[in-house]
C-alpha positions in Angstrom: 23.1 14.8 98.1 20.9 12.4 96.5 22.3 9.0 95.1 22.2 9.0 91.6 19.9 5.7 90.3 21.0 3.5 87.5 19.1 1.5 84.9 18.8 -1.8 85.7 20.5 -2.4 82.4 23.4 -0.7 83.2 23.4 -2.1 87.3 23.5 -5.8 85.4 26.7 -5.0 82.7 28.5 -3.4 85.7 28.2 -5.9 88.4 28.8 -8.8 85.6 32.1 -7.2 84.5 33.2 -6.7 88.1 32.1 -10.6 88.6 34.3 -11.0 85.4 37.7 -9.7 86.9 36.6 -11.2 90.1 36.7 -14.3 88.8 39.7 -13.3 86.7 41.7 -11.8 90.0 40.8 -15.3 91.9 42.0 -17.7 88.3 45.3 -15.7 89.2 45.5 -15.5 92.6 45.1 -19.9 92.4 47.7 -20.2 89.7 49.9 -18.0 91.1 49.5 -19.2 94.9 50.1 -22.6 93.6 52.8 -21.9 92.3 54.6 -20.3 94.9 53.3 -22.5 97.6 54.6 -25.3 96.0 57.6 -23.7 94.6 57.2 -24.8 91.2 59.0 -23.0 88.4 58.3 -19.3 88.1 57.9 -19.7 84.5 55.1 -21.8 84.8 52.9 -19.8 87.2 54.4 -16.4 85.8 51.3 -15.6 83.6 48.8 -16.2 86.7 51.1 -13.6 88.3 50.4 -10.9 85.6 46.6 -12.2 85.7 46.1 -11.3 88.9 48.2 -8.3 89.4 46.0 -6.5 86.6 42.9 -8.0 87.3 43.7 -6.9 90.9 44.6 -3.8 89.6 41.4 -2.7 87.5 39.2 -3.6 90.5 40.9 -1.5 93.0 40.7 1.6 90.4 37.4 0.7 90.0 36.9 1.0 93.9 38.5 4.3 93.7 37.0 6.3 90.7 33.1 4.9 92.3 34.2 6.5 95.9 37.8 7.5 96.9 37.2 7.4 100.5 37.6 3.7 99.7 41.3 4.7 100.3 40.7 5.6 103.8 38.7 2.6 104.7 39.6 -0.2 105.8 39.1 -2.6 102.7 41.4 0.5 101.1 43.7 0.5 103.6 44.0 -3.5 104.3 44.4 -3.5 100.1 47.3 -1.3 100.0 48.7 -3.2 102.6 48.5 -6.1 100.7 50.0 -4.8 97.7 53.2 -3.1 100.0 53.0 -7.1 101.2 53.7 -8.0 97.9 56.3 -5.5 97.2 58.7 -7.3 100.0 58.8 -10.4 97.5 61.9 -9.0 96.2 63.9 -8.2 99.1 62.5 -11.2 101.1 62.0 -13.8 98.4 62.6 -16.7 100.7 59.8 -15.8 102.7 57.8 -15.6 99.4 55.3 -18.5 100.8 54.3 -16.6 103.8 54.1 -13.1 102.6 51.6 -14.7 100.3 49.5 -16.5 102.9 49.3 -13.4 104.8 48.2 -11.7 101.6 45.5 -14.6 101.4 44.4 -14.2 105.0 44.3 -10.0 104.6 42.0 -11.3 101.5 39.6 -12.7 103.6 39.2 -10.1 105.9 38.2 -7.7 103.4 36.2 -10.1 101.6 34.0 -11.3 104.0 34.8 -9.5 107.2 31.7 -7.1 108.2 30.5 -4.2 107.0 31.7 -2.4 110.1 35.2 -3.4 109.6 35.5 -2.9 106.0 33.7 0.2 105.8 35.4 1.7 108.9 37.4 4.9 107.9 41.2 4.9 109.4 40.5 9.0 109.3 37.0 9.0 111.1 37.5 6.6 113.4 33.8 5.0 112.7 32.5 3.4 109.9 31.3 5.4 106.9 29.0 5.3 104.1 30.4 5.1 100.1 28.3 5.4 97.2 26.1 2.4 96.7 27.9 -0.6 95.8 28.0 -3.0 92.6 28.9 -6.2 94.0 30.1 -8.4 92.6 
């Protein structure tokens, strides 16, 4: 199957607005991180929370509409992780600090780990090619 080519136009809007919540998703993630890091008042830090949770949100649905076998990769797989991570701040709120830095560290690892990791799919057992990428 042929990949489908866009306009350069269009490749430029798409990979600024993923920069956009990129940059959004990381203003979050720092507010938020500081906050619980530092235990500071939630309500101070809460809005970074809801920053980053829906900026984090719209990029992973962006992941999945382009290619859903991003859901059986590992940058998919490693996300979802994250976000059941995140989930155990409510039953184990006193380990909030280190729930997140393991959050931060599973970050990094699908951020900037290799191609080969990230791309490898969990169901193939090898690493497997998506739909060309916007970065971004």
């Amino acid at each position: 199957m042929a990949r489908q080519q866009i306009s350069e136009k269009r490749f430029w809007m798409q990979r600024l607005t993923k920069t956009s919540f990129r940059a959004l998703h990381i203003l979050g993630i720092v507010g938020a991180g500081g906050g619980i890091l530092l235990s500071v008042e939630k309500s101070l830090w809460l809005n970074y929370w809801y920053l980053a949770m829906i900026s984090g949100s719209i990029l992973m649905l962006w992941e999945i509409i382009r290619d859903w076998r991003w859901l059986i990769q590992l940058k998919g797989v490693l996300t979802l992780g994250k976000l059941g991570l995140l989930c155990l701040f409510v039953p184990l709120a006193s380990y909030k600090p280190e729930l997140f830095i393991l959050v931060l560290f599973l970050s990094v690892i699908v951020s900037h780990g290799p191609s080969g990791l990230r791309h490898y799919s969990i169901v193939h057992r090898k690493q497997i090619d998506t739909k060309k990428e916007i970065k971004g």
